[in-house]
Structure formats: structure tokens, C-alpha cells
N, C-alpha and C positions, 0 to 999 in steps of 0.2 A: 802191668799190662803185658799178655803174651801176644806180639806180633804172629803173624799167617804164615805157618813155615810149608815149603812144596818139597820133599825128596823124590828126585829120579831117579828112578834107574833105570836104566839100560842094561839089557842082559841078552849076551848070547852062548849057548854052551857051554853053562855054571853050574852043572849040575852037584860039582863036588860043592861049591862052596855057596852055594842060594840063597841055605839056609841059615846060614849063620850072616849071609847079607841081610836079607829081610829082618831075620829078627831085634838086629840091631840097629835097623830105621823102625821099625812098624813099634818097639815096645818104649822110644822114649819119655822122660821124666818129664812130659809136656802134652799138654790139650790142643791148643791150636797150630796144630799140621796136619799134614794128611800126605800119604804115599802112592806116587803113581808107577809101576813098575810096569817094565814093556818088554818081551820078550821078543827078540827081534828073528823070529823063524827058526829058533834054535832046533835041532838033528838029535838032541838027547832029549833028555825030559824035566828041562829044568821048569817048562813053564806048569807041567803037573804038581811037580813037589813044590812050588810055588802057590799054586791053586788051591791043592790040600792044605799046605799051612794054615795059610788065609782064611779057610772055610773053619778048619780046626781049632782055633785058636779068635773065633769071633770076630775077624779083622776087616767083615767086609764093608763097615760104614769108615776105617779106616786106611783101606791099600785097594787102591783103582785097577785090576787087571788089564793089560792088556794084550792080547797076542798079534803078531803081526804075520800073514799069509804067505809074506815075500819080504826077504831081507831088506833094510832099508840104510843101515847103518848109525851108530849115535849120532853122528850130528842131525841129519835128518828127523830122527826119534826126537831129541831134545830140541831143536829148534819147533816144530812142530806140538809138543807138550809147553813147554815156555810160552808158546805165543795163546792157549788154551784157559793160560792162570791169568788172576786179577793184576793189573797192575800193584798194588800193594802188595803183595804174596811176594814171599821171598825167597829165593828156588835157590837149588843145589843140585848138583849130580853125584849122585854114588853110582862108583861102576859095578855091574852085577857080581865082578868078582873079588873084588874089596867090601868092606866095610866099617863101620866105627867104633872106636877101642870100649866105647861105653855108652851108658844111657842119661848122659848129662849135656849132650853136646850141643841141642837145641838152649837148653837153659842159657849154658856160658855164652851160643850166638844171640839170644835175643839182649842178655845186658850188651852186648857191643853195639848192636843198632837201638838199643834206646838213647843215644846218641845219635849227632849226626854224620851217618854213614850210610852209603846207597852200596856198598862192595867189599865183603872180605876174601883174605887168603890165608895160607896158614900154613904149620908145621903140621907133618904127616911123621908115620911112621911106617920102616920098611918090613914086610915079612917075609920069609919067616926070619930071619936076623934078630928083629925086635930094634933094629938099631932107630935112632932118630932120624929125619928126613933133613934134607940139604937146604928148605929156603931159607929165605935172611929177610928181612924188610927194605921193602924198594927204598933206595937213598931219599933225601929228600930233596936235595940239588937235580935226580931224575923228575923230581914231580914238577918243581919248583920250572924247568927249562920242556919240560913235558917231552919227556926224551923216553918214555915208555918202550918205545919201538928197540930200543939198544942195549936192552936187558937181556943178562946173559942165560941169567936162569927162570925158565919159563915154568917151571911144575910147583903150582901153587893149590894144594890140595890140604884144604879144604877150598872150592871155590864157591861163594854164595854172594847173590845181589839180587835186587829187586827186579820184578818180572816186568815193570815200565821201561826198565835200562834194558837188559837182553833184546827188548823188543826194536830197538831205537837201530841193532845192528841192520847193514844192506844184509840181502841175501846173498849177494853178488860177491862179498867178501867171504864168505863160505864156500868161494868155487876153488877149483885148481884145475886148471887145461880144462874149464866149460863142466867138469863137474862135481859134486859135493866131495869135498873133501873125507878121503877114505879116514884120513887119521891127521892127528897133529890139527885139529879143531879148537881146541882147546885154547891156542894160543890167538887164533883167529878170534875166538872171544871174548878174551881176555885183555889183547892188546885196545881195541875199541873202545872195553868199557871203563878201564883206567883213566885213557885218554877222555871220558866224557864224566868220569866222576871224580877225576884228578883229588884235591887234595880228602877227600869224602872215602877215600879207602882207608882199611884197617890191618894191619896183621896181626895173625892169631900167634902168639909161641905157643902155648899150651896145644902137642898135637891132637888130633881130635879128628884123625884118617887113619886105618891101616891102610897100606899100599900093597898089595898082595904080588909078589914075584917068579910065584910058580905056577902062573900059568902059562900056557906054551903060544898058548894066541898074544900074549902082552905085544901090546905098541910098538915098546921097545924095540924087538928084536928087526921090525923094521928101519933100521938108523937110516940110510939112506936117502928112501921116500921124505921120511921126519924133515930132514935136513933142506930137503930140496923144498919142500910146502912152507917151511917156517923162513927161509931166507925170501920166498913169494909174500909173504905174510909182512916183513921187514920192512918191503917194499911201498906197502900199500899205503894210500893217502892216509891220513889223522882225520878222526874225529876229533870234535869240536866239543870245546867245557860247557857243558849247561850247569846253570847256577840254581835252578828251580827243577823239580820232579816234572817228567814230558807225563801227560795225559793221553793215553792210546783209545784209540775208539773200539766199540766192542765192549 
């Protein structure tokens, strides 16, 4: 049985790298997904060569365009596409300027969720280096004492779980000083949905991300912001273990 796979992307000013984003979501070894890409007002032209692809290449019953008229930022873009999917649909985000080392990677995730599991994470890989990415699997004496919140390494890339669970997050945990969090969302995510799918998570070793480093917009080179939003993130109350899949209306 192939579960509902969702990839996101979010792209802003990828025009070098688009294309070899898309074609590594849009061409995988699998029937049931489909690709929603959202170009977040980008100043080059990625959302054309994106367009033409897609036209090019027959993709349009398969890759959702979207252009947006005024920046709006990822977490915005994906909490807003998240809350648009089924609850069973099992969402992911690819950044517009990353993508995935191969066209196997839905396969290998749905045997993980034929199991029971609501959340994965995973090894990545760094480029251009080629080298392997840093995660480890959360202990289990973390899951065990639900101590999520005190982990040190937060970059769990591949991130995937079910669009019921995303859903369950506040909005209001997505703020920082009143409002959306520019960057470092990711953690704001992640720490929630751990905490609400506790021992239901998986990691992936097999990586099955590139993490792309030469871009000059990267995250990263904001450390200090990073820093200041994720000790705010540390802070924040715990969500609570649900034992049963929550039902969303809609």
C-alpha cells in the first residue's frame, strides 16, 4: 500500500539550483504524492524556470504551482499549505534550494510508516563536501522522560509527519516578539510534534537530503537571531502525548 506523500517547497531566489530541486521531488519512484511548490515573490526568475519545467515535462496533474505577490516567508508558506492537506497525507518540506540525493526516497519513507509511526527524521547530506550530516537518534531515556526540549542538535533533515499532527501545533508558538518567526521554525515544529508523537517517531540513517551550503541566503549565517528564537522555543510549554490520531475538521 502507498500512503499520501505532500512535498513542499518553499523557494525563494533559486534560480541556480530549481531545477535540479523539482526534478528530484516531481520524478520520484512512486504514484501517490504530489508536489506543491511556492515561490515566495522571488526577484530572479525562479518561478518561470520552474513553470516551464512543469509544463515541459507533463507535471501539471503532478506539481501544484504557486506564486506568491508579497513575500510571506517558510513558515508562513508551509504552515498555511500543511493546514490545506488531508489529514492522512504525509507532508515534508524540501527547501527550494536543496534537494534529494535520489528517486527512491518516498519508497524507503513509506515502508517506515507502514509501521506505527506519525514522525520521521533523518540523516542528511552536506554539499557541496558530499560529507554525511551530524544527526544521531534522539536517546531514548529523552523520549522515555520527554525531555525533547533539551536536545542539543536540532537539524533533522529529512523532516516528515502526518498533516493531522502539524495541524495540532498553536499558531502562537510560531511567533517571536508578536511575529512569525523569520527563521529557525523548524525547531518550533519539531519540538511540539515529538513531544505529541513521543515514542511514534523514527530515524532514518540512510541520508536521503542534500543540504546545499552555497547558498549566500542560508539560515545559517544568521547564528545569532537562530540562537535567540530557539532558546525562546526551549522555553515554551510541552505539548501533550496523544495515543490516538487527532481528527481535524475540514
Amino acid at each position: 500500500e502507498e500512503k499520501p506523500f505532500v512535498i513542499i517547497i518553499p523557494s525563494y531566489n533559486n534560480a541556480k539550483w530549481c531545477i535540479q530541486n523539482i526534478e528530484s521531488a516531481a520524478f520520484q519512484n512512486y504514484k501517490n504524492f504530489r508536489v506543491i511548490f511556492i515561490d515566495d515573490c522571488s526577484t530572479d526568475n525562479t518561478y518561470q524556470l520552474v513553470s516551464n519545467y512543469v509544463h515541459q515535462n507533463n507535471l501539471c496533474d503532478k506539481v501544484t504551482l504557486i506564486k506568491n505577490e508579497k513575500r510571506k516567508l517558510a513558515c508562513v508558506n508551509i504552515y498555511n499549505t500543511v493546514h490545506t492537506c488531508k489529514d492522512d497525507e504525509i507532508c515534508m518540506v524540501l527547501d527550494g534550494d536543496d534537494w534529494f540525493p535520489n528517486h527512491n526516497v518516498l519508497n524507503l519513507l513509506n515502508q517506515v510508516y507502514s509501521q506505527d509511526v506519525w514522525l520521521t527524521y533523518g540523516q542528511f547530506q552536506w554539499h557541496p563536501s558530499g560529507r554525511a550530516g551530524t544527526t544521531i537518534p534522539v536517546p531514548d531515556q529523552v523520549i522515555e522522560n520527554r525531555e525533547f526540549r533539551r536536545l542539543a542538535d536540532t537539524v533533522y533533515q529529512l523532516r516528515t509527519y502526518y498533516a493531522w499532527l502539524y495541524k495540532q501545533i498553536k499558531l502562537k508558538d510560531l511567533l517571536y516578539e508578536g511575529k512569525v518567526m523569520p527563521i529557525a521554525h523548524d525547531v518550533a515544529i519539531m519540538m511540539p510534534m515529538f513531544e505529541m508523537a513521543d515514542h511514534r517517531i523514527r530515524f532514518i540513517s540512510t541520508p536521503i537530503y542534500v543540504y546545499n551550503m552555497t547558498n549566500p541566503l542560508h539560515d545559517a549565517s544568521n547564528t545569532n537571531l537562530i540562537l535567540k528564537i530557539d532558546a525562546a522555543i526551549r522555553q515554551s510549554s510541552q505539548y501533550k502525548k496523544f495515543d490516538t490520531p487527532i481528527k481535524t475538521k475540514g
